[in-house]
C-alpha positions as CSV (number, residue, x, y, z in Angstrom):
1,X,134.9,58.2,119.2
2,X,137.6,57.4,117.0
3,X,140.5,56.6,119.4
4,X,138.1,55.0,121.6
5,X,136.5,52.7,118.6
6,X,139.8,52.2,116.2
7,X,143.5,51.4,117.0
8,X,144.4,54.4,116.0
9,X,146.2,57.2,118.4
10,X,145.2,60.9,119.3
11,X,147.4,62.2,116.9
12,X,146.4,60.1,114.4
13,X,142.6,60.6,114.9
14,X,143.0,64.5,114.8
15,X,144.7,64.4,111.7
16,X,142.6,62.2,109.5
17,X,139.7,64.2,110.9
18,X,141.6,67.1,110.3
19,X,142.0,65.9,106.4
20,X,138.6,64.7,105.8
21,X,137.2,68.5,107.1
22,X,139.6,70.2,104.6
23,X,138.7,68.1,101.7
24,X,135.2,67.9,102.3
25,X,135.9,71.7,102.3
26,X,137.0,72.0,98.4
27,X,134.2,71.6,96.4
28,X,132.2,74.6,98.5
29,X,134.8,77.0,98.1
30,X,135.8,76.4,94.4
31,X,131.3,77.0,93.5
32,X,129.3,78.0,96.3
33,X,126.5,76.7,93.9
34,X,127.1,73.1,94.7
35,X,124.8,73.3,97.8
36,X,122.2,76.0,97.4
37,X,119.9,73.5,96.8
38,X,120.8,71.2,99.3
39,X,120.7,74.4,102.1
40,X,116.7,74.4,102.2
41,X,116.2,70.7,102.9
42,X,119.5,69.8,105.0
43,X,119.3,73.0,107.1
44,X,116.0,73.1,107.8
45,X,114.5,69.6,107.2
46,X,117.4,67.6,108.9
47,X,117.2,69.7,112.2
48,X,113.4,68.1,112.4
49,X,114.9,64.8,111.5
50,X,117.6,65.2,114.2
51,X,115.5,66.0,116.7
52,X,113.1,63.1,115.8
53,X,116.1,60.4,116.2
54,X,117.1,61.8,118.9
55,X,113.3,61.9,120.9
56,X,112.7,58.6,119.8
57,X,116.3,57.3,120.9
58,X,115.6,58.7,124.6
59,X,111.9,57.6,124.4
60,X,112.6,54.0,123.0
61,X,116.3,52.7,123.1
62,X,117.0,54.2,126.6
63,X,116.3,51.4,129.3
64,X,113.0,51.9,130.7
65,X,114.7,51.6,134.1
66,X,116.9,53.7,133.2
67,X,114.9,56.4,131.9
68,X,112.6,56.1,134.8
69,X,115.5,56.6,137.5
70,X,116.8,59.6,135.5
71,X,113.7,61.2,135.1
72,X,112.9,60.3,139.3
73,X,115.3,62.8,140.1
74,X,113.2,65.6,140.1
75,X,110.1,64.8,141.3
76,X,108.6,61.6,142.1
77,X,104.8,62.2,141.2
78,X,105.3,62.8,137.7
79,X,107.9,60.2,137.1
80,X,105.7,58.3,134.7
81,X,103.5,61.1,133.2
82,X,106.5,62.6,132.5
83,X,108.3,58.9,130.5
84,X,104.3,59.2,128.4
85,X,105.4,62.5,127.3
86,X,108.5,62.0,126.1
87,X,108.0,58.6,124.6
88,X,104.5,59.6,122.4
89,X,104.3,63.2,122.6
90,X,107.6,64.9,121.9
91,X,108.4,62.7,119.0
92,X,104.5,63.1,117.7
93,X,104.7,67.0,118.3
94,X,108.1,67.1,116.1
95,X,107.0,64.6,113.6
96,X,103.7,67.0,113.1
97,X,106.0,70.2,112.9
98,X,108.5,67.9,110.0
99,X,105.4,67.1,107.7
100,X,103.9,70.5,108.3
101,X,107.8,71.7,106.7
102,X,107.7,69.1,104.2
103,X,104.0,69.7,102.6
104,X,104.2,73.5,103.1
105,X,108.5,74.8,102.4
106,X,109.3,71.7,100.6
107,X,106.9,70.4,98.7
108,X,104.3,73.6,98.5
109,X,101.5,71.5,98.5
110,X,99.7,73.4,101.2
111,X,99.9,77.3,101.5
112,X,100.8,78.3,105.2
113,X,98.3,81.1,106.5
């Protein structure tokens, strides 16, 4: 976090983070108009995205050993099925559901059914 990464104290930390929320704040409550446009593609488009990084970080960046162990704790059978599905097919599944979003809401290129 920000104490943890910066010199800075607690107190310190909550207030600048306290700032930054209020003026980030402003511009939405003056003219709610400023992000209609935005609330179709980062509400509903960035949760795919998020959900991609965060697959492939547990898929890719964890250590394999590490990955293995934690996913071990269940059952010891599946272990490795188990690392296959969350390395390829979770991260294909929700890269197949953000196109799908992108050709059909965003970009109306295909009609859904």
């Amino acid at each position: 976090g920000l104490v943890d990464n910066t010199r800075l104290s607690r107190r310190w930390a909550t207030w600048i983070v306290t700032g930054s929320i209020f003026v980030m704040a402003i511009p939405p409550m003056l003219n709610m108009r400023i992000f209609v446009p935005w609330d179709l593609t980062f509400g509903s488009g960035f949760q795919s995205f998020g959900a991609l990084v965060a697959a492939l970080t547990v898929g890719w960046a964890l250590d394999r050993g590490a990955a293995l162990k934690e996913l071990a704790h269940g059952s010891e059978g599946q272990t490795r099925l188990l690392y296959l599905w969350v390395r390829w097919v979770i991260p294909g599944v929700i890269l197949a559901v953000g196109v799908w979003w992108a050709l059909t809401d965003l970009l109306g290129v295909v009609t859904s059914p």
